[in-house]
C-alpha positions as CSV (number, residue, x, y, z in Angstrom):
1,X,-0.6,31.1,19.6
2,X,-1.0,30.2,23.1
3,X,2.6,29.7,24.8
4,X,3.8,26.3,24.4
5,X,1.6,25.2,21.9
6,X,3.3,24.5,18.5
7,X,1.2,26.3,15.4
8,X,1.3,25.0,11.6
9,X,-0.9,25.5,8.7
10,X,-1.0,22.0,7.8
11,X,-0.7,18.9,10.0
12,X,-0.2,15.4,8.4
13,X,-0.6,12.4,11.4
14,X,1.4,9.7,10.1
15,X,4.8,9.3,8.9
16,X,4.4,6.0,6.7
17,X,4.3,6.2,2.8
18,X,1.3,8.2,2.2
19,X,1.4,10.7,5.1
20,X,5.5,11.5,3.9
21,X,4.5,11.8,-0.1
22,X,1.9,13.8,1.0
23,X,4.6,15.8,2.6
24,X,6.2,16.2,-0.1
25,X,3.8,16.9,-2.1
26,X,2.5,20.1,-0.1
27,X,5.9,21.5,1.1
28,X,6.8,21.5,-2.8
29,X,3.7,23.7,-3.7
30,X,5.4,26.3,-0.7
31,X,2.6,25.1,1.9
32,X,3.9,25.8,5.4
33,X,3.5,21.5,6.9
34,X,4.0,19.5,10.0
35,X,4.3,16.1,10.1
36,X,4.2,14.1,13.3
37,X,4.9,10.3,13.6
38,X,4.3,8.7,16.6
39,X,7.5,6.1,16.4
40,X,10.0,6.4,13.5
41,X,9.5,7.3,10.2
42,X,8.4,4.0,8.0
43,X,8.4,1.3,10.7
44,X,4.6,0.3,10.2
45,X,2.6,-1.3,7.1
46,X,4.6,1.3,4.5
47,X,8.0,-0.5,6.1
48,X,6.3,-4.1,6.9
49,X,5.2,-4.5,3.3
50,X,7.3,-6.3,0.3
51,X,7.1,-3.8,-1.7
52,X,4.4,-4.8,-4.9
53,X,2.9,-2.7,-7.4
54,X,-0.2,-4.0,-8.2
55,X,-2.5,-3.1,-11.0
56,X,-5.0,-6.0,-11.5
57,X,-8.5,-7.0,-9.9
58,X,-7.1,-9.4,-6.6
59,X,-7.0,-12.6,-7.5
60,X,-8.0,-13.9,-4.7
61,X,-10.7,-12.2,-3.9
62,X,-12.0,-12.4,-7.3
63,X,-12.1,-16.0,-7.3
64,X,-13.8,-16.2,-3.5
65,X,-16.6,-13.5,-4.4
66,X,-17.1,-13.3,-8.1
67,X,-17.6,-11.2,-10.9
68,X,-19.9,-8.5,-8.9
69,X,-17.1,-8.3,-6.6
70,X,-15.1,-7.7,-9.3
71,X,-17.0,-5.1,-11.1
72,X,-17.5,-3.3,-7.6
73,X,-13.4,-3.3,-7.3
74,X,-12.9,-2.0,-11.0
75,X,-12.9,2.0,-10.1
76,X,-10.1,1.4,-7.9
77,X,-8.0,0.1,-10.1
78,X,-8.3,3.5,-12.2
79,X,-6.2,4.6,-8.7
80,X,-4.1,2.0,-8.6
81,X,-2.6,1.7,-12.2
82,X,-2.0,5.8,-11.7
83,X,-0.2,4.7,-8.9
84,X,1.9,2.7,-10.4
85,X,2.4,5.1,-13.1
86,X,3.6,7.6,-10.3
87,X,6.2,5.3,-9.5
88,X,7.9,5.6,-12.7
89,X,9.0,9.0,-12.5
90,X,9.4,9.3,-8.6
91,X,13.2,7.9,-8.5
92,X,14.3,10.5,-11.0
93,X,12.3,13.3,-9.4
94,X,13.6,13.2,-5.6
95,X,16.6,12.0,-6.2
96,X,17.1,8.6,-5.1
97,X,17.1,5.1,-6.9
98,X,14.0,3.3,-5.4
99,X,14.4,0.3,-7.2
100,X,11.3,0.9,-9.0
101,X,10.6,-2.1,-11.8
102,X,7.4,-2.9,-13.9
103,X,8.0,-6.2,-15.9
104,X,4.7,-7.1,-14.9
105,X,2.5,-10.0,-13.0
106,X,2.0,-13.8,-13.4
107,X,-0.8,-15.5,-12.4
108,X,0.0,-19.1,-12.6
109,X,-2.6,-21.8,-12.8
110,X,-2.2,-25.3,-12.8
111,X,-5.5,-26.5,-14.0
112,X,-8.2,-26.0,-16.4
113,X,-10.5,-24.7,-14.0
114,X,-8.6,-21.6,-12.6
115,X,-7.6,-20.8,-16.2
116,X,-11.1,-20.4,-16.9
117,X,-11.9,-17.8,-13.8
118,X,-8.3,-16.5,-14.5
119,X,-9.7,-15.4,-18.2
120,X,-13.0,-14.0,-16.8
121,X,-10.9,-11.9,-14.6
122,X,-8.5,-10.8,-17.5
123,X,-11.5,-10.1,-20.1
124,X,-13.1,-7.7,-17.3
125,X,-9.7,-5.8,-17.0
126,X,-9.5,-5.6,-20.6
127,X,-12.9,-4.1,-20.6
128,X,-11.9,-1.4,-18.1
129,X,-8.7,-0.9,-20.0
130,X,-6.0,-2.9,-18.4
131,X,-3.7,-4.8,-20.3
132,X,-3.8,-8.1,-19.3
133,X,-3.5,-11.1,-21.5
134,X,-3.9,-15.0,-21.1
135,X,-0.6,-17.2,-21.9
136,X,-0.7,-20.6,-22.5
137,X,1.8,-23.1,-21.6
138,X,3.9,-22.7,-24.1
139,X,3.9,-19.4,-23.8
140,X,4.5,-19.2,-20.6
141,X,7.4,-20.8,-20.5
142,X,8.9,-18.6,-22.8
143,X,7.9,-15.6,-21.1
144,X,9.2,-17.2,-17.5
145,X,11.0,-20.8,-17.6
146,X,11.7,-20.3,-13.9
147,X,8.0,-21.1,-13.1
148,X,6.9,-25.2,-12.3
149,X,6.5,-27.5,-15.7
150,X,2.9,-28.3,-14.5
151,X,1.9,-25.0,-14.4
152,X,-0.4,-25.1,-17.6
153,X,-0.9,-21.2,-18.1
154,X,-1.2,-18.1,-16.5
155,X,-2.4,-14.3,-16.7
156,X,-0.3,-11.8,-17.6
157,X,-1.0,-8.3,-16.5
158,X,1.7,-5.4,-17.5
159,X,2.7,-3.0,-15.6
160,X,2.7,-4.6,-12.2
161,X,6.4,-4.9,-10.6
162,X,8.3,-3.4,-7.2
163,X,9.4,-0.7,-5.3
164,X,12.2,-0.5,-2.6
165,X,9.8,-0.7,0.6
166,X,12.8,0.3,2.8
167,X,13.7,3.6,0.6
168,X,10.9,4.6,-0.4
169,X,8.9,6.6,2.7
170,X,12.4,7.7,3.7
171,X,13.3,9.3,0.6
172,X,10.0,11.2,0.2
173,X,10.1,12.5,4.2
174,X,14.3,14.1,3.2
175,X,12.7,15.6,-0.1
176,X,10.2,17.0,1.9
177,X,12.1,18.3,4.4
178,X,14.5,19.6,1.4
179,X,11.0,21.8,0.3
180,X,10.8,23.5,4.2
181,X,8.6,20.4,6.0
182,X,9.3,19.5,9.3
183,X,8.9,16.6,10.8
184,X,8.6,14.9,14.1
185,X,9.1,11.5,15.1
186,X,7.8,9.9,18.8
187,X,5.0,12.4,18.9
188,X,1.6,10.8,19.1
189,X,-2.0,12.9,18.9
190,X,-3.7,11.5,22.0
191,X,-7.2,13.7,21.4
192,X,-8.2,16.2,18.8
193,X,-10.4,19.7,19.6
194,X,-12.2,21.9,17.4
195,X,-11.9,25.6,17.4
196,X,-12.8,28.8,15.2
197,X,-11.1,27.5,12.4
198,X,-8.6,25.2,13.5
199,X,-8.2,22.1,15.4
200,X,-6.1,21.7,18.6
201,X,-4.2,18.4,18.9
202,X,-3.1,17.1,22.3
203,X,0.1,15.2,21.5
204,X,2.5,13.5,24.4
205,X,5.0,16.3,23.3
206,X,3.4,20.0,23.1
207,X,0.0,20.6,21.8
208,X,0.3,21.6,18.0
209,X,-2.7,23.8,16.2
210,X,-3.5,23.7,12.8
211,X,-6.0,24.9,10.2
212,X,-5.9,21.7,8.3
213,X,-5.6,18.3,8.9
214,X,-4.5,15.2,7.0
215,X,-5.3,11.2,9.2
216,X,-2.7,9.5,7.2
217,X,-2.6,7.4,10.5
218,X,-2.5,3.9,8.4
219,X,-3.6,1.2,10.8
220,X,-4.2,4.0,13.6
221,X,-7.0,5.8,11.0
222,X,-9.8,4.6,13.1
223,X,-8.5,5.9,16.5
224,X,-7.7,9.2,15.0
225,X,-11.2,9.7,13.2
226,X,-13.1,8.8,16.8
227,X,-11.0,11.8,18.2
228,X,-13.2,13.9,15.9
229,X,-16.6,11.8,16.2
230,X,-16.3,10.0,12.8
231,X,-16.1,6.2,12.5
232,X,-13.4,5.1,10.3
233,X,-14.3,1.4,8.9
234,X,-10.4,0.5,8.9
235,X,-8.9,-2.0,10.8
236,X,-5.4,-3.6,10.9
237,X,-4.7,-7.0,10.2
238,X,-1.2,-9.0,10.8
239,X,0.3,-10.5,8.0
240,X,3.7,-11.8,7.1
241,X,6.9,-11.7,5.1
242,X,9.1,-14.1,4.6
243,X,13.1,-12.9,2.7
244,X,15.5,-15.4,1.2
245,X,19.3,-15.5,1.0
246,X,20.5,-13.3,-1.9
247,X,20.6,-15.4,-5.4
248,X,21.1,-15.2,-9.4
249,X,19.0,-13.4,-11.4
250,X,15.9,-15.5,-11.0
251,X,12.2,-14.5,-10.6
252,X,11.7,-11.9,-13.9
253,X,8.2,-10.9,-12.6
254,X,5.7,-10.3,-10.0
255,X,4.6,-14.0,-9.1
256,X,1.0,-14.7,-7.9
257,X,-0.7,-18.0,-8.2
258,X,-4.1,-18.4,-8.9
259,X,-4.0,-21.6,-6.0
260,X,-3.7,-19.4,-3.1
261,X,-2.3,-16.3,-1.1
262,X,1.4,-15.6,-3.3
263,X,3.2,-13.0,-4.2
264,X,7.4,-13.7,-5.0
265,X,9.6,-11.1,-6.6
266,X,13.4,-10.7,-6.6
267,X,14.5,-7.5,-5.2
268,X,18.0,-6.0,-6.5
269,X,19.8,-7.1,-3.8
270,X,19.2,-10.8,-5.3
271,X,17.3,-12.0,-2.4
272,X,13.8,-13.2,-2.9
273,X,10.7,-11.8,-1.2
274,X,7.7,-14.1,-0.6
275,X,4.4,-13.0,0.7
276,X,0.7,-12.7,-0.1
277,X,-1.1,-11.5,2.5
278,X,-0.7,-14.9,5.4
279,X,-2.1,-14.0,8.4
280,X,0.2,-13.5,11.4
281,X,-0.8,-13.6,15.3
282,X,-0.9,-11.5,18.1
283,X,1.2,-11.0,21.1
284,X,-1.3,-11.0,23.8
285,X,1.1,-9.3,26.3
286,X,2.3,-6.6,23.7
287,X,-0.1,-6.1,20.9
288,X,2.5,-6.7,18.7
289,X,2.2,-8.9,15.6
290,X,4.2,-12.2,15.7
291,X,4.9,-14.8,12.9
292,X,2.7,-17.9,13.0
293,X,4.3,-20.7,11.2
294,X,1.3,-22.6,9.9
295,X,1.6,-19.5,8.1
296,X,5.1,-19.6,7.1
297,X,5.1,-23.4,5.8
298,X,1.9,-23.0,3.8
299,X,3.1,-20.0,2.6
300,X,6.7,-21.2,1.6
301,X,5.4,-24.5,0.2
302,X,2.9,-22.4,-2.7
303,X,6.1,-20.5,-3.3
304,X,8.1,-23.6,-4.0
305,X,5.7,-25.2,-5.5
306,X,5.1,-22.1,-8.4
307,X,8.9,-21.7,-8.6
308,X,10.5,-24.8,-7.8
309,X,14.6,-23.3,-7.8
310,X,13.3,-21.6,-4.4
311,X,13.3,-25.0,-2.5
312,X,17.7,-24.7,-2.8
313,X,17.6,-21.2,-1.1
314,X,17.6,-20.6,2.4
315,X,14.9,-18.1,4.2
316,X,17.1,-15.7,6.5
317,X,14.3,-13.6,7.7
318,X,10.2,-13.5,8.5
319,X,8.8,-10.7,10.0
320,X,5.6,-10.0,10.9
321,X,3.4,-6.2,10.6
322,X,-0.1,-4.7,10.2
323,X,-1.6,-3.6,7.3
324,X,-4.5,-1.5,7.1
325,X,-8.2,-2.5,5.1
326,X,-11.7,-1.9,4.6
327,X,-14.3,-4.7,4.2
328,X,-15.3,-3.8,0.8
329,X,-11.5,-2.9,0.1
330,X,-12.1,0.4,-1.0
331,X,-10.2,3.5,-0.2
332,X,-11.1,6.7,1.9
333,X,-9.7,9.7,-0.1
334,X,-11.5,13.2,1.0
335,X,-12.9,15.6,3.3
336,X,-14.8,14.3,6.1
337,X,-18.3,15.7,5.7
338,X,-19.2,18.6,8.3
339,X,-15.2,18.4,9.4
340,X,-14.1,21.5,7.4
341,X,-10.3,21.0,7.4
342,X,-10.0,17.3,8.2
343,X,-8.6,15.0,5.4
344,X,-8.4,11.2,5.5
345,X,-6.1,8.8,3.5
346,X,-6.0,5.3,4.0
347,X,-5.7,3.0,0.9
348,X,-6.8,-0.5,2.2
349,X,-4.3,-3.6,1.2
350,X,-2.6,-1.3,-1.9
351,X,-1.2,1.6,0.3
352,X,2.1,1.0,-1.2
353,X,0.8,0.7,-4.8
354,X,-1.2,4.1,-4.6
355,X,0.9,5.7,-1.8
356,X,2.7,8.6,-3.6
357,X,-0.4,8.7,-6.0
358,X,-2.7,9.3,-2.7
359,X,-0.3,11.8,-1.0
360,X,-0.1,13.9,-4.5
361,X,-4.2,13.5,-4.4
362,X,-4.4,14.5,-0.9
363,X,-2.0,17.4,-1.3
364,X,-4.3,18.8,-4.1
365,X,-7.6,18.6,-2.0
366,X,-6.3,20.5,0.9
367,X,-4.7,22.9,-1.3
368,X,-8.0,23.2,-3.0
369,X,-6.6,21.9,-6.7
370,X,-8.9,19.5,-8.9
371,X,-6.4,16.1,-8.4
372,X,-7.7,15.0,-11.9
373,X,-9.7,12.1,-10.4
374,X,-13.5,12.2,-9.3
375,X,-12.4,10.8,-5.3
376,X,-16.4,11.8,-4.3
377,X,-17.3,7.7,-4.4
378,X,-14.1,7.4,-2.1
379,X,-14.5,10.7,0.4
380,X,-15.3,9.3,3.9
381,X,-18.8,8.9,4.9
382,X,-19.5,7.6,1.5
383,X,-19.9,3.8,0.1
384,X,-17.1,2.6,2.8
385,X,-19.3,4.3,6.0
């Protein structure tokens, strides 16, 4: 090791959901990792996000492009309904409550015409094994009163639910850490090297040399990947949040409506957490992402208008934060081709969803483990490139 350069075996860049399971992941199997975030630990989409677990074809994005889109979608959802299945054990296996709930996820329509896509949607999930069923009005309201009397039906896909967004990241970097990981926050790469068997990453702190390494940069994917010559089609795009005052027991289930961008779901502290994927702007001066209110009103008024008990709560905080995606919203899971050593995760739009799935899978690749899945569709270079 050349003096005052930092040497690991494994280096994971990116300390949000993915990049700490990951962690985790490979600490536990007695790999010798380094992880380096270049803020704090969480603060990005992983931290920005409400905290859904989704397991359906998007709704809509279903509805904009079809039933080809649809079809092309279907072999990530084998990922993502794993991933939520890797959520059910994860509280009781680090240690920590994560608030992890899967009553499932309503898509409310209020006319004839969108339960007619709606069930074209839920007989293609059916197909590929997904429980999802179509309610009618009646029972609908049995299954969820809270929801708007004109709401004539809806589809009902199981499994889907929540996750604490704020625990979650947290709680896998302490049990990794726990296993012999160390991690670094406010250390940024800033250009990557090859060598005989390793790469040398320049970082703002001390350069750091590894054999492997794992871009589970998240938004900063793309940046990373052009260090090594590679193109990385993932960009980030602002969206918002929007968190109401803590209430009753209300909203059973994850809410989507099949009228627009929606997502609501009561968290366990009672409050209510609204979203959907509204854009948010820019800050020319700063780069940072700012709250648009065209966004928030449209955005509030769907949620209101699908739960109707929301319009007596007050909204105590929006925020605003990048997520990372992909044009055809497909993952990147793999080795890059001709990059011996250099792994890439990003999980466009459902990082949350497949996060701990994705650093388990990611873990096994570098370790050189079959991760049960067939990721070749999904390596980087592939359909995505």
């Amino acid at each position: 090791m050349v003096r005052g350069e930092d040497e690991t075996d494994i280096l994971i860049v990116g300390g949000g959901l993915m990049g700490c399971a990951a962690a985790y992941y490979l600490a536990r199997a007695g790999a010798e990792v380094l992880l380096v975030e270049r803020g704090d630990l969480n603060t990005q989409a992983s931290g920005a996000t409400g905290g859904s677990l989704h397991a359906q074809i998007p709704t809509e994005e279903f509805h904009a492009h079809g039933e080809d889109w649809g079809r092309a979608f279907l072999p990530v959802l084998r990922l993502m309904t794993a991933g939520v299945e890797a959520w059910q054990g994860l509280s009781a296996e680090i240690g920590i409550d994560l608030e992890v709930e899967t009553p499932g996820g309503l898509v409310v329509a209020e006319t004839e015409e969108e339960m007619a896509w709606l069930a074209r949607k839920a007989a293609m999930e059916r197909g590929f094994g997904i429980e999802t069923e179509m309610l009618d009005r009646a029972e609908l309201r049995d299954l969820a009163p809270y929801l708007a009397e004109h709401a004539i039906g809806a589809s009902f896909c199981k499994g889907e639910g929540k996750a604490n967004a704020l625990l979650a990241a947290p709680a896998l970097a302490q049990a990794a850490e726990r296993h012999g990981a160390r991690i670094r926050r406010g250390v940024e790469a800033t250009a990557i090297a090859r060598e005989t068997g390793a790469y040398r990453v320049e970082t703002n702190a001390r350069p750091i040399r590894c054999a492997r390494l794992l871009n589970a940069a998240g938004t900063g994917a793309r940046r990373l990947g052009r260090m090594v010559g590679i193109d990385l089609p993932v960009r980030g795009y602002p969206i918002h949040m929007n968190v109401t005052e803590p209430t009753a027991p209300l909203v059973r289930h994850l809410v989507y409506s099949a009228a627009g961008r929606l997502t609501i779901k009561q968290a366990a502290n009672g409050t209510i957490l609204i979203g959907g994927g509204w854009p948010a702007g820019i800050d020319p001066k700063t780069g940072f992402p700012v709250v648009l209110r065209d966004s928030i009103q449209a955005n509030l008024w769907l949620a209101m208008r699908a739960v109707p008990a929301l319009a007596g709560l007050q909204v105590v905080r929006t925020w605003a934060g990048f997520v990372n995606g992909t044009e055809d919203w497909r993952p990147i899971l793999g080795e890059a081709p001709g990059l011996p050593g250099y792994f890439v995760a990003a999980f466009p739009w459902f990082g949350f969803t497949a996060g701990p799935l994705s650093g388990r899978l990611m873990a096994d690749l570098i370790l050189g483990r079959d991760p049960g899945f067939d990721l070749a569709s999904f390596a980087p270079g592939g359909p995505n490139a």
